[in-house]
One Martini backbone bead per residue (centre of mass of N, CA, C, O) as a GRO file, in nm:
protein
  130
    1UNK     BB    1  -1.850   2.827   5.329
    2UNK     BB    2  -2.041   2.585   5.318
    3UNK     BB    3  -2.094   2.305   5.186
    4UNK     BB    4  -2.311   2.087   5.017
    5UNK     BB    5  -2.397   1.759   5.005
    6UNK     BB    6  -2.367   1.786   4.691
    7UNK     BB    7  -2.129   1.886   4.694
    8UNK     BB    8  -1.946   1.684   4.867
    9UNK     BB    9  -1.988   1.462   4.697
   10UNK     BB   10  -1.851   1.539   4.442
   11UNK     BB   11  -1.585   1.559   4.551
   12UNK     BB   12  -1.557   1.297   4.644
   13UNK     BB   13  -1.589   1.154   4.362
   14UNK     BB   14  -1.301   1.310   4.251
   15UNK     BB   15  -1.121   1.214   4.469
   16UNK     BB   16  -1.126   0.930   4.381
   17UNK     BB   17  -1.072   0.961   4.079
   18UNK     BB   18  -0.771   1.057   4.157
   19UNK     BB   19  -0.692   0.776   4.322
   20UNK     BB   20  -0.746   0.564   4.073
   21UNK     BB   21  -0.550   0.714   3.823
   22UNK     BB   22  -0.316   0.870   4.067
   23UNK     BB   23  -0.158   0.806   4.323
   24UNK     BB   24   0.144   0.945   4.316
   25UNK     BB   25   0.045   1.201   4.303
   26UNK     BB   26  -0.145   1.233   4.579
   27UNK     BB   27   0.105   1.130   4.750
   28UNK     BB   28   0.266   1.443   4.648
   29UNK     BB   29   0.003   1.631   4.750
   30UNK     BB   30  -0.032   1.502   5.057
   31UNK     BB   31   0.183   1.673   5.130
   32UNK     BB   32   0.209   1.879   5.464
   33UNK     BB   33   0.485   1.972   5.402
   34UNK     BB   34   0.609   2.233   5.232
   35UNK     BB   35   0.931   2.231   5.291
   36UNK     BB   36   0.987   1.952   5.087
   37UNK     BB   37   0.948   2.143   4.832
   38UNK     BB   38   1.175   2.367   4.899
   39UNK     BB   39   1.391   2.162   4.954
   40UNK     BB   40   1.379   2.057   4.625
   41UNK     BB   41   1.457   2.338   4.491
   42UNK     BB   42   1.717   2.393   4.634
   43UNK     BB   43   1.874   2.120   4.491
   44UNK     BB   44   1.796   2.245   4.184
   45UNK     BB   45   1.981   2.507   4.249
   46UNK     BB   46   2.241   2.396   4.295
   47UNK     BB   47   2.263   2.223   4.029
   48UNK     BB   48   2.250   2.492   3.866
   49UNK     BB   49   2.492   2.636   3.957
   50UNK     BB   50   2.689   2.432   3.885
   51UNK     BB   51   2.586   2.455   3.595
   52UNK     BB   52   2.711   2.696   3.582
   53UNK     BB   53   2.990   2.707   3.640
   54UNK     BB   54   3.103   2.494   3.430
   55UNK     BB   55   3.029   2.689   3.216
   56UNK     BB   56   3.177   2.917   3.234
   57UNK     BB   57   3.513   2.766   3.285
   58UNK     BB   58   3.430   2.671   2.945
   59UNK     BB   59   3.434   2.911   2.848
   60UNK     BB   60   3.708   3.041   2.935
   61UNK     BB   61   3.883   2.831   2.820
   62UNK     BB   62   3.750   2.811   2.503
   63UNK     BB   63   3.699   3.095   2.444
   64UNK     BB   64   3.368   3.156   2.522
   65UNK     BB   65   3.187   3.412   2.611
   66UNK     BB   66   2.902   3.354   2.586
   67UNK     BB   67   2.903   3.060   2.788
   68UNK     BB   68   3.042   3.241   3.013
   69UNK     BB   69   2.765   3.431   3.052
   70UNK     BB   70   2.537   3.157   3.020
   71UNK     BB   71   2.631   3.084   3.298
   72UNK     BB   72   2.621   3.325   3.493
   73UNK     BB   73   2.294   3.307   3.452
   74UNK     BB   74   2.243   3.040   3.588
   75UNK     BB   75   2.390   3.101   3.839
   76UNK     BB   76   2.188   3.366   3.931
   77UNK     BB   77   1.914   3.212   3.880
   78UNK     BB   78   1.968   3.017   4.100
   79UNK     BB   79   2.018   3.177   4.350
   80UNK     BB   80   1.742   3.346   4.321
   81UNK     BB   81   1.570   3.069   4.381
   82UNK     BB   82   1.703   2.966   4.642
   83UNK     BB   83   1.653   3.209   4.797
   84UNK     BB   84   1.339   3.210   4.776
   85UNK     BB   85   1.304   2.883   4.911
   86UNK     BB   86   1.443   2.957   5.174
   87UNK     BB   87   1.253   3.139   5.286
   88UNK     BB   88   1.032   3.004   5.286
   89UNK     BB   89   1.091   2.779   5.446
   90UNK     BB   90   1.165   2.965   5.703
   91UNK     BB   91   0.985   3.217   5.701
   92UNK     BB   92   1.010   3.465   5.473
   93UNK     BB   93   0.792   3.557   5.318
   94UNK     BB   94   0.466   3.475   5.349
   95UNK     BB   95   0.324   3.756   5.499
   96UNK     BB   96   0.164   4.033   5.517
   97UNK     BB   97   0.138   4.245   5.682
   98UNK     BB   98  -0.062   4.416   5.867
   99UNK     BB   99  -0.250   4.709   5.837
  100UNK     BB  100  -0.066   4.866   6.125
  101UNK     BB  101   0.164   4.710   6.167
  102UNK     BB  102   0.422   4.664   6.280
  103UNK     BB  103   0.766   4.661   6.215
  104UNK     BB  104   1.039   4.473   6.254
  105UNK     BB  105   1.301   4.716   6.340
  106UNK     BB  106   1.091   4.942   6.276
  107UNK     BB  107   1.055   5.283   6.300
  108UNK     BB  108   0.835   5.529   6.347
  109UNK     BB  109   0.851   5.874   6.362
  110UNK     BB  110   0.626   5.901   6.590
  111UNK     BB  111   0.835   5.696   6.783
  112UNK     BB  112   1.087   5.868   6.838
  113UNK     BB  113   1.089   6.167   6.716
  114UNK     BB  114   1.299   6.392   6.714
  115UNK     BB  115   1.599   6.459   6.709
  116UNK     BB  116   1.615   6.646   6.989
  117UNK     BB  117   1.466   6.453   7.149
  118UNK     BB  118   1.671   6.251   7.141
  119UNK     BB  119   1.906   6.397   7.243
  120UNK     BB  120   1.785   6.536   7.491
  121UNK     BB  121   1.759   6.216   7.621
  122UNK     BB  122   2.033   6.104   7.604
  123UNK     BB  123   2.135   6.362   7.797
  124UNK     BB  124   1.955   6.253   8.056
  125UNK     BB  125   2.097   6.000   8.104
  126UNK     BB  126   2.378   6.041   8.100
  127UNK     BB  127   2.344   6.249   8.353
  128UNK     BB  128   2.155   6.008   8.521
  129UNK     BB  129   2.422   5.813   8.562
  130UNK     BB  130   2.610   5.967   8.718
   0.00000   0.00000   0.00000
């Protein structure tokens, strides 16, 4: 549904008063490609794992248990936080696909058939390859 003039007019206005607020922000949200965002996330996520691994290491050499079990979380979620980023950056989950739409690599129990109609279709060519 189109804006009228007036919602038009107030939004032009509000976004002025943005971009003469904080241009910096302005500037990081005209980011046009989400990408960049995510792999923002990514060396993050990264960096978070690096320290999740030194917690551990720290933990272990100075038997403090608590503190390599609280490295081994950080680094958990590191990679957590890393691949739900690295997905998205590449185009993997993010959306969902169209209710009724086959799914890649999935076949439906209907377009299959039985096991013995597979079994013996496999049997039919098998024979009739030779």
């Amino acid at each position: 549904m189109p804006l009228s003039e007036h919602e038009q007019r107030l939004l032009d206005q509000i976004e002025q008063a943005l971009y003469a607020e904080d241009p910096k922000w302005v500037n990081t949200v005209r980011i046009s490609d989400p990408r960049s965002h995510y792999k923002r996330r990514l060396i993050k996520a990264s960096i978070g794992f690096a320290l999740g691994v030194v917690l551990l290491m720290v933990g272990v050499v100075i038997n403090l248990i608590p503190l390599g079990v609280g490295g081994f979380v950080v680094m958990l979620a590191a990679c957590l936080w890393g691949l739900s980023s690295w997905k998205r950056m590449n185009g993997f989950g993010d959306s969902a696909p169209a209710p009724g739409a086959p799914v890649p690599g999935k076949q439906t129990r209907r377009n299959r058939g039985s096991f013995m109609e597979r079994m013996e279709e496999r049997w039919r060519r098998r024979h009739d390859e030779r």
